[in-house]
C-alpha positions, 0 to 999 in steps of 0.5 A: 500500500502507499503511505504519505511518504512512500511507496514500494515498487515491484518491477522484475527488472527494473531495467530502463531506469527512472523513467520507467520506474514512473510507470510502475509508480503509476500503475502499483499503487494500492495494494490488491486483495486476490485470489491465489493466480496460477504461476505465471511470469511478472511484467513490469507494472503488475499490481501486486496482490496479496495471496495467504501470507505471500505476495503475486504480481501477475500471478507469480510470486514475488520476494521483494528483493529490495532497498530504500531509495529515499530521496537523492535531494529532499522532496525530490517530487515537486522540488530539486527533482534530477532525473539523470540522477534517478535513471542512473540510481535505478540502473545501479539497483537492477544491476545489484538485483533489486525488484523493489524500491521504496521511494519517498513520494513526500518527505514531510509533506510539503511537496509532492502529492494532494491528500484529499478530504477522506485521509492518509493510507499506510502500511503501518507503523514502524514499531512491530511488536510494540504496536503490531503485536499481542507479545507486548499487548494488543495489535492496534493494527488488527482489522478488527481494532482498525474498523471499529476506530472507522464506524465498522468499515471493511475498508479500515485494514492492513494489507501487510505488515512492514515493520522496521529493525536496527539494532538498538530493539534487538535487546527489547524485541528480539532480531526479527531475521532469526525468527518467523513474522509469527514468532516475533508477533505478528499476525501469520495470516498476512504476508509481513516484510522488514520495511527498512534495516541496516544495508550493512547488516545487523550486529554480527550477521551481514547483510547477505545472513540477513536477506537469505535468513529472513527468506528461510524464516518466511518474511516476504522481503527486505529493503535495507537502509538505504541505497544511496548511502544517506547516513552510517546505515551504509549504501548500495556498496554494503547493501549489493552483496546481499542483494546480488547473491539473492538473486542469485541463489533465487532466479525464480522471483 
């Protein structure tokens, strides 16, 4: 789903760059709730569904192989926007065998998109087994606490989850890459990604044990912080090996 200050991309290629990715922007938007398709190979602007607790594009199922790719200038949308900057970015990420970007539409919502009078949709908060789980409380994110704060309506709910994690809640939380999304408390009957973690790895594990350990344990992807290297998280220099050898050991996805 898209929230106020990003959204994820799927392309299985990401091959001609910024540009293209624009298309694929336009065309993913909301997450969609389908029935399980039979295999079929992904297109670049396949809506990507939600089947049990895995996602599809185009009938296919797809680990989401990612990264954050933030911001080059702040509020790129709608301000010092460098389109050559973003062709070559995106070049370098299916280089590194990215299929999945999160880019930050608006960064503080100055610029960059209209919100109307009906609100923000999001993918949820951050904090995962704070907010998202029964292990330190109530899921405040359940469908059924989301559609009574929203009069009852089915509409009020969390396609997936994306919770994010650095090291600093690992001694409170537990280090989500060992374990499955149901085990660290969240809910196992929607498909759950780690939404941003360090490119560089977690403590004592590297990126790469990150990637393929979080695959092993049943969450639907990862997308390290960030690409481009914007603070001591590291960049695509730290994050590509374990982006390259999952594609890799993975060519189906």
């Amino acid at each position: 789903m898209l929230d106020k200050q990003s959204v994820i991309t799927h392309s299985p290629s990401i091959r001609s760059g910024w540009r293209s990715l624009l298309c694929v922007l336009a065309v993913v938007g909301l997450f969609s709730i389908a029935g399980c398709l039979s295999p079929a190979r992904a297109a670049v602007g396949d809506r990507i569904s939600v089947c049990g607790a895995e996602f599809r594009a185009g009938g296919k199922r797809v680990w989401l192989n990612g990264a954050n790719a933030p911001w080059h200038a702040w509020n790129d949308f709608g301000g010092h926007y460098d389109a050559g900057w973003w062709d070559k970015h995106f070049e370098e990420l299916h280089a590194n065998g990215i299929n999945a970007a999160r880019v930050w539409i608006s960064c503080n919502g100055d610029a960059g998109i209209n919100i109307d009078t009906n609100g923000l949709v999001t993918v949820g908060i951050s904090m995962g087994p704070k907010y998202q789980s029964g292990r330190c409380g109530v899921d405040l994110f359940s469908d059924a606490v989301l559609q009574a704060k929203a009069g009852g309506t089915p509409l009020a709910r969390l396609d997936f989850y994306s919770p994010h994690h650095y090291d600093w809640m690992t001694r409170r939380y537990g280090n989500p890459f060992s374990e499955s999304p149901a085990a660290y408390g969240l809910d196992g009957g929607k498909p759950a990604m780690i939404g941003e973690c360090p490119a560089k790895g977690t403590a004592g594990r590297s990126s790469t044990q990150d990637y393929e350990d979080a695959y092993r344990n049943g969450w639907q992807g990862v997308q390290g912080w960030t690409s481009n290297g914007l603070d001591a998280n590291g960049g695509l220099e730290k994050l590509g090996p374990a982006t390259r050898a999952f594609r890799n050991n993975h060519s189906e996805f």
